[in-house]
C-alpha positions in Angstrom: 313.6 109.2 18.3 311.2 107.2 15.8 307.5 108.1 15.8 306.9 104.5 17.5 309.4 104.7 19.9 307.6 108.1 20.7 304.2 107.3 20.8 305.0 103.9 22.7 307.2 105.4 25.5 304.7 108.8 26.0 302.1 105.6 26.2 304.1 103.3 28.3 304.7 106.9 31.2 301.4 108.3 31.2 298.9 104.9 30.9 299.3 104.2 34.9 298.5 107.8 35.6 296.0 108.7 33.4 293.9 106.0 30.9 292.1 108.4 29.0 295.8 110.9 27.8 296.8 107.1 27.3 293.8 106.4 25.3 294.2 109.7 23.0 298.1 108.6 22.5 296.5 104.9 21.4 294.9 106.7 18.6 297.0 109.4 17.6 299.8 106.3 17.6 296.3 104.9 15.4 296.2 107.2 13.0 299.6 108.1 12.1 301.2 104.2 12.1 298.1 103.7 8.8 299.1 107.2 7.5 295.5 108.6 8.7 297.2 111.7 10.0 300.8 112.8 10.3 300.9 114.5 14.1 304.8 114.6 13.7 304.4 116.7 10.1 301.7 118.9 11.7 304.0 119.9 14.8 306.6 121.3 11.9 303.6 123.6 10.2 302.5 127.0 10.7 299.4 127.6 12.4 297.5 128.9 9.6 298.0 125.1 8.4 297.6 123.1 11.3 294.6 121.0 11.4 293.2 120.7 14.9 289.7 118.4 14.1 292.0 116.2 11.8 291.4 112.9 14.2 287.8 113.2 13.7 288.0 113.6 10.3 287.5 110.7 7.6 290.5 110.1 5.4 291.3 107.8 2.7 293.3 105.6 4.6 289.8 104.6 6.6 287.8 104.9 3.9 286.1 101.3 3.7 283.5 102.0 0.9 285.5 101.0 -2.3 286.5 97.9 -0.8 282.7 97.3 1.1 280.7 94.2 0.5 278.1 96.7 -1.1 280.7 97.5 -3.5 281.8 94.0 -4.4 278.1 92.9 -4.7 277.2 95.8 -6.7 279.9 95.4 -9.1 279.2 91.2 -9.3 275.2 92.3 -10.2 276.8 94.5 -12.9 279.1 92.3 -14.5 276.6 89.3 -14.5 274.1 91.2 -15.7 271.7 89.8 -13.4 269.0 92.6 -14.2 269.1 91.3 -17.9 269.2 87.3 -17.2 266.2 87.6 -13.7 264.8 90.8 -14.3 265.8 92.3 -11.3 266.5 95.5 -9.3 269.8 96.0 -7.8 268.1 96.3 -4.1 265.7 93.0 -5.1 268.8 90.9 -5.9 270.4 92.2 -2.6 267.5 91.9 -0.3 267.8 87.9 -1.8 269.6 85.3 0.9 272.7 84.8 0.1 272.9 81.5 -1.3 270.1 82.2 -4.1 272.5 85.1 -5.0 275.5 82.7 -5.6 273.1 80.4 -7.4 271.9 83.0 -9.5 275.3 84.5 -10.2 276.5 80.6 -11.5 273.6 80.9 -13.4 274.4 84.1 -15.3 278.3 83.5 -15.6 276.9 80.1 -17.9 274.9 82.4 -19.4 277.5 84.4 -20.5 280.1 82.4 -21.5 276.9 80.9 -23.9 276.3 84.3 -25.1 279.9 84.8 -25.7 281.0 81.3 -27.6 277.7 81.9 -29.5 279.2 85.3 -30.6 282.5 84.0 -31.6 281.3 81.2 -33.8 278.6 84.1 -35.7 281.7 86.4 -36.0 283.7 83.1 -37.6 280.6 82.1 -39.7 281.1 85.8 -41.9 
């Protein structure tokens, strides 16, 4: 038996006696369908290796942070060099509304593609 036929037929007996078993099942079915945790690997191990706190845990399969908005906004301020071009903090640009941060962003990818071209026709010129 397949780990989803397992999860979804101890799911489908024990949901109309008991919704909070079912509930557990729901997220052990969760965690091991995004690769979270592997319940059907961790029935196979010793106990010395068993981990019994693993569905509380955070694991790299639900880590959001690389792939936050934070992230994405940090690395934007970075690349644009928007504390060079405004003169501005990374917390000042992000406590900015949104659309003055897209404006300002434009601004500095014009700015450097100037800087850039300006470059190329000095490294040309010698």
């Amino acid at each position: 038996m397949g780990e989803d036929s397992f999860f979804l037929n101890a799911i489908t007996k024990i949901r109309e006696k008991d919704s909070v078993v079912a509930k557990a099942l729901l997220q052990d079915a969760y965690q091991q369908a995004a690769g979270v945790f592997d319940y059907m690997e961790q029935v196979s191990l010793p106990s010395d290796k068993k981990r019994p706190l693993a569905s509380v845990a955070l694991h790299a399969a639900e880590d959001l942070s690389l792939s936050s908005h934070y992230s994405m906004m940090l690395e934007r301020y970075a690349r644009a060099k928007v504390g060079d071009y405004f003169k501005l903090s990374i917390n000042e640009f992000l406590d900015l509304p949104l659309i003055r941060i897209e404006e300002m962003l434009k601004i500095c990818q014009t700015l450097l593609t100037e800087d850039a071209d300006r470059l190329t026709k000095l490294t040309k010129q010698t």
